[in-house]
N, C-alpha and C positions, 0 to 999 in steps of 0.2 A: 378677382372679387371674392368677397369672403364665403357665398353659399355657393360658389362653383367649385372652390378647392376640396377635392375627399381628404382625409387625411392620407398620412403616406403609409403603404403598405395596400395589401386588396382587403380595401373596405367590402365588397360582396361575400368574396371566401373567408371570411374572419380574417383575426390578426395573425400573425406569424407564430406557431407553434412555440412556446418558450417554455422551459420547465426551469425551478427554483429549487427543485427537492436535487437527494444524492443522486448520481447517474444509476439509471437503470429500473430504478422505483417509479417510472412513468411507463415501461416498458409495454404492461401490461394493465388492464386496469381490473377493479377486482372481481369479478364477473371471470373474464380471461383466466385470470392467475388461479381461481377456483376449479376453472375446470383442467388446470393444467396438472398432472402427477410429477411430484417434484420426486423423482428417481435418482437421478444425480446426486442432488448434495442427501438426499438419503444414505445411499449407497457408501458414497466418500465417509458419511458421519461414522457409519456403519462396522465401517472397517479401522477409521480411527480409533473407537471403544475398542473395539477384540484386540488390536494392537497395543492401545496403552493399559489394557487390563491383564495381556501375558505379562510385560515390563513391570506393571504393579504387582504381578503375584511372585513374579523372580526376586523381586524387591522386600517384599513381605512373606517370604516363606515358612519364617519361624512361628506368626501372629496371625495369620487368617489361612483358612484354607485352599488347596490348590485348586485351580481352574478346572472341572470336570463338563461332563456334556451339559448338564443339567445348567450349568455358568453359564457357559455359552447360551444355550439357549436363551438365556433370560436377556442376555445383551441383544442375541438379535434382535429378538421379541420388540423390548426397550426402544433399539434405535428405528426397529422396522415400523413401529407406531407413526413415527414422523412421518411417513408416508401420506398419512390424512390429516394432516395437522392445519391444512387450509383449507379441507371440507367439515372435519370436526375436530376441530381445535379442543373443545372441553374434555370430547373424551380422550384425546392424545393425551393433554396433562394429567389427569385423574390416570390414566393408564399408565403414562411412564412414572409416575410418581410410584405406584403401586408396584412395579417391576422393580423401581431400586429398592425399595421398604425390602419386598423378598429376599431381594441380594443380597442387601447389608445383613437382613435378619438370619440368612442361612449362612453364613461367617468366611463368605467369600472375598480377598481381598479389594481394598479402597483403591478407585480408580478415575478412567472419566465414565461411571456410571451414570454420573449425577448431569452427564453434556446433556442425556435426550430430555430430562424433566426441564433443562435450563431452556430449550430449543421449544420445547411445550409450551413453556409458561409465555415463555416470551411471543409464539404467533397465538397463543390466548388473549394476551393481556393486548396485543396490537390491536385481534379482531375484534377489543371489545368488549371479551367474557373478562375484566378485569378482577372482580368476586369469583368466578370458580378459579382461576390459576392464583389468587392469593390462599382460597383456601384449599387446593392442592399443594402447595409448598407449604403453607402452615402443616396439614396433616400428615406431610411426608416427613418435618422436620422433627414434628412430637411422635412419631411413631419412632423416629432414632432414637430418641431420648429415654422412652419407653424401652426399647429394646438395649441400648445400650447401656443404660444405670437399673434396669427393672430386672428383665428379662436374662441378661446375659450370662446368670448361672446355669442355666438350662438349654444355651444354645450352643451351638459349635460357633469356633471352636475351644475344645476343653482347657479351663486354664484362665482362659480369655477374661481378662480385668474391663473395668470402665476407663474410657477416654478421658485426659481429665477437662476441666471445665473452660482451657481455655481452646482447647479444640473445638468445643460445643460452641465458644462465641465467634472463630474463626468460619462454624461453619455457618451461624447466622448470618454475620458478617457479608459472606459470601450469598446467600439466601436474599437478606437485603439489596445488595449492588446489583444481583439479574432482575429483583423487580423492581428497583430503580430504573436502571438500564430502560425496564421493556415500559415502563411508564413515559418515562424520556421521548422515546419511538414514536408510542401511540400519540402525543401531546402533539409533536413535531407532523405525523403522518396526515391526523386532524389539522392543522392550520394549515398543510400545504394542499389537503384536500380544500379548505375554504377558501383559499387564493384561487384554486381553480376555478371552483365552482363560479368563484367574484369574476374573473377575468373572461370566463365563458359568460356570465350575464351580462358583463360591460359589451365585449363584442357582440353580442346580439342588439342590445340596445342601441346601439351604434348602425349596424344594418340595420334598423326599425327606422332609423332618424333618419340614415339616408332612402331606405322607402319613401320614407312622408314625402320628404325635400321632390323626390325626382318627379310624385304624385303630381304634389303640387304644382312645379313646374310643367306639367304636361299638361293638367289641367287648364291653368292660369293662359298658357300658349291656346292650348286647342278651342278653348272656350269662347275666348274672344276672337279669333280668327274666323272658328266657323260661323260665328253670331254674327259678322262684318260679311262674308259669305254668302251666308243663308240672304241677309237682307237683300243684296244687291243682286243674288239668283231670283229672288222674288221683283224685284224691280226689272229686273232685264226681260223676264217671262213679259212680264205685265206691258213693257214698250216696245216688245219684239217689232211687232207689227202698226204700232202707230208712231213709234219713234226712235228709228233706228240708231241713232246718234247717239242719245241718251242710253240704249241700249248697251250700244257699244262701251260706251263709259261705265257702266255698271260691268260689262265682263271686264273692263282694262283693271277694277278698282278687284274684282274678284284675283284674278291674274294673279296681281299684287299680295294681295294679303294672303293666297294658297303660298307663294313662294317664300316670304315673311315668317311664316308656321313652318313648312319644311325646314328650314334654315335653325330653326329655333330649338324644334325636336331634334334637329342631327346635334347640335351643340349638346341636348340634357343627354342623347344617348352613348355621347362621347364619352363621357363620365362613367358608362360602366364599361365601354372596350377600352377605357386605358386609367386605371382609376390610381391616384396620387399625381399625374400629371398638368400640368397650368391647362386649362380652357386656350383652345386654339383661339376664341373671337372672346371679346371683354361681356359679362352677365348685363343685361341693359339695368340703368338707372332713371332718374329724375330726367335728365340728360335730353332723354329722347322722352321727354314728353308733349313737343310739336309733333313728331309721329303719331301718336299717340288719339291724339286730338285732330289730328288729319286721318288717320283710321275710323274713329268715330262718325266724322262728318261723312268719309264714304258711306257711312251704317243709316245716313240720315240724321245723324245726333249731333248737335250743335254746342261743342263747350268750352265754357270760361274760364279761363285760370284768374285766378284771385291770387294775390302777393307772389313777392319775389320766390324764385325757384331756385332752392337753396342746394347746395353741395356735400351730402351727409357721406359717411362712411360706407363703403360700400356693402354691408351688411344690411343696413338702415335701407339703406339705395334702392338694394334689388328689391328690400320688403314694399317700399313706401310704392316705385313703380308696378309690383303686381298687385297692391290692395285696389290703387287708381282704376286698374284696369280691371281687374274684376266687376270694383265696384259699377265703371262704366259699359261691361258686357250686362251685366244686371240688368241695368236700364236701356240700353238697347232690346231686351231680352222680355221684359218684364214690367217694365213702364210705357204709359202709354204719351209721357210726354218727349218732346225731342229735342230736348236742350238740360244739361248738365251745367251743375257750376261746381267748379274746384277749390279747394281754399288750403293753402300752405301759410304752417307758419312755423317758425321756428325760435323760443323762446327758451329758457330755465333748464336747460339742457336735454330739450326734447322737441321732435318733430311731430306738429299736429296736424295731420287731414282730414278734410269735410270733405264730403261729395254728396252732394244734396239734386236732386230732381223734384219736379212740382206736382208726379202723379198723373193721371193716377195709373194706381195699380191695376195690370191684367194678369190673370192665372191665379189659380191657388197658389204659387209657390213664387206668387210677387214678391219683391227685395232679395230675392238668392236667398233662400233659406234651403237648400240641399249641399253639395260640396263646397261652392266658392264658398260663402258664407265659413265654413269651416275652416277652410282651405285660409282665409283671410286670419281668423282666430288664431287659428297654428302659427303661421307667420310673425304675427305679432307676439304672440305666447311667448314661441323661439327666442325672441329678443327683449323679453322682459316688458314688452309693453302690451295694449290691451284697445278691444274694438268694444264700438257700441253702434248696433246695425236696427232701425227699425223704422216705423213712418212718424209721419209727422202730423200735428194739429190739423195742418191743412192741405194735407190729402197727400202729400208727398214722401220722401224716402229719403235717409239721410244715412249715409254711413260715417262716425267718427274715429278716427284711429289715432293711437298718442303710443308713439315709439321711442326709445331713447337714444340719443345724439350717439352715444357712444354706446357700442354692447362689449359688454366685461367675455373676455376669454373662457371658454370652455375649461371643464375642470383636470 
């Protein structure tokens, strides 16, 4: 039946873990990865710079000057910034931009000086500070330009000409594509955080629904069982002793309906010790609405079906049989009349029920106006259709429901 099946997978533990992004970007999430010190690829980066900057000064020895302590330093410096580049991102860029400006400006050979500012900008622009790592790279690239066409009669080393201008666009060029690149990242990083976040509120909403569902059903079961219960403990008290026969019959009819409700709760509990699996017993329908009506009349309630008792889809099914039956613990419950009238009809591709009683009302909270009433609303909602529950001109309660023949597939 259609509100027996859960979907497949464990509808209670959420859905199955899936990720969409590259491997390992789910690893951690950002909270984690903040508090984690990224030592490793520091270190690695670290020793890459020192290395491709001796090769770049063997390379360049005529045109910049030779690697002394003071180089070094500044590479460490440079790449050891990375360090905090996932707790202060801004000031890493603004840092390592500053460290290469020094470098180039003290006429130390071109190298991968420029990997730690590229490594900056880019967990800047990921986390967000997309304005200070643009303009860290803007003020890293005009201070070259500055030093290299302005300054560079006055700096080491002696000799030293301007680069000419298509180096300057090779190195924009370059400047562009890493914050290309780190735009790329963050755009890509953003949607697959919002697929999350979506696929985390879908699976909750999904446990909420099947909440409601099992509510429902426990209610709808327990409600009318104990109501059928209660009466005939109340009857059996009352003939103990002047009519033991009749007594007897009210515990046979109790018996009954206690076993009826156990049966019924074990089937909704099934559902969450094995959940994607068929229902061991079929969800009751229309079907069993002489049950139903032989329940009742144990209650003392006498009721009438009115038109053919039609065979809807089983979504429809389950709904129409617990509106019935609510509606009939109601009045058992809450009316002070003892006779119910039913009315089915099925027409323009929908299924209409009345359930009407003549009153009158006892209790404040005459007609179910606490859960079932609700309990009934939902139901109908579920399936696109809609209740109208109140009394009547003359004195009575009438519940209407109008459900549709057919309910359209979930999205």
């Amino acid at each position: 039946m259609e509100e027996q099946h859960t979907p497949a997978g464990p509808t209670w533990g959420g859905p199955p873990r899936r990720w969409h992004g590259p491997p390992g970007w789910n690893r951690w999430n950002d909270e984690e990865r903040r508090a984690r010190w990224p030592w490793r690829s520091t270190l690695l980066l670290t020793a890459f710079v020192l290395l491709g900057s001796n090769f770049a000064a063997h390379a360049q020895h005529d045109d910049r000057l030779a690697l002394d302590f003071f180089a070094r330093a500044l590479l460490v410096v440079g790449s050891g910034l990375l360090l905090w580049r996932q707790r202060h991102p801004v000031f890493v860029v603004f840092g390592t931009a500053a460290v290469a400006l020094v470098y180039v400006a003290a006429g130390y050979p071109y190298g991968p000086v420029f990997l730690p500012v590229a490594v900056g900008c880019f967990s800047a622009v990921v986390a967000g500070h997309r304005r200070a790592a643009w303009t860290a790279v803007g003020l890293l690239w005009a201070g070259h330009l500055v030093v290299a066409h302005l300054l560079y009669r006055g700096l080491p080393p002696t000799g030293d000409g301007p680069p000419s201008w298509m180096q300057e666009i090779g190195i924009a060029t370059w400047v562009v594509a890493v914050l290309a690149l780190s735009e790329l990242v963050r755009v890509r990083r953003e949607q697959w955080a919002r697929d999350r976040a979506e696929r985390a509120q879908a699976a909750r909403r999904r446990a909420d629904e099947e909440r409601l569902r099992i509510a429902r059903e426990l209610h709808d079961v327990l409600a009318h069982s104990i109501s059928v219960i209660n009466v005939q403990a109340g009857v059996g008290l009352a003939l103990l002793d002047s009519d033991p026969e009749q007594a007897r019959t009210a515990l046979t009819t109790i018996k009954a309906a206690s076993k009826e409700a156990l049966g019924e709760v074990r089937q909704v509990l099934d559902t969450l010790r094995a959940p994607g699996e068929a229902p061991r017993a079929p969800a009751p329908g229309l079907d069993r609405l002489p049950e139903l009506v032989e329940q009742a009349a144990g209650a003392g309630l006498t009721v009438e079906i009115e038109g053919e008792v039609p065979a809807p889809p089983p979504g429809t099914d389950l709904a129409a049989f617990r509106i019935i039956q609510e509606a009939l613990t109601n009045v058992v419950r809450h009316s002070g009349s003892r006779s119910a009238r039913v009315r089915l009809d099925h027409a323009e591709g929908a299924l209409r029920l009345r359930i009407d009683d003549d009153g009158p009302a006892t209790g404040a909270d005459a007609g179910g106006s606490g859960n079932g009433l609700a309990g009934m609303r939902e139901r109908a909602a579920a399936l696109g259709g809609t209740i109208e529950a109140g009394p009547r001109d003359d004195g009575g309660f009438r519940v209407l429901a109008v459900l549709p023949w057919k309910v359209k597939e979930d999205r």
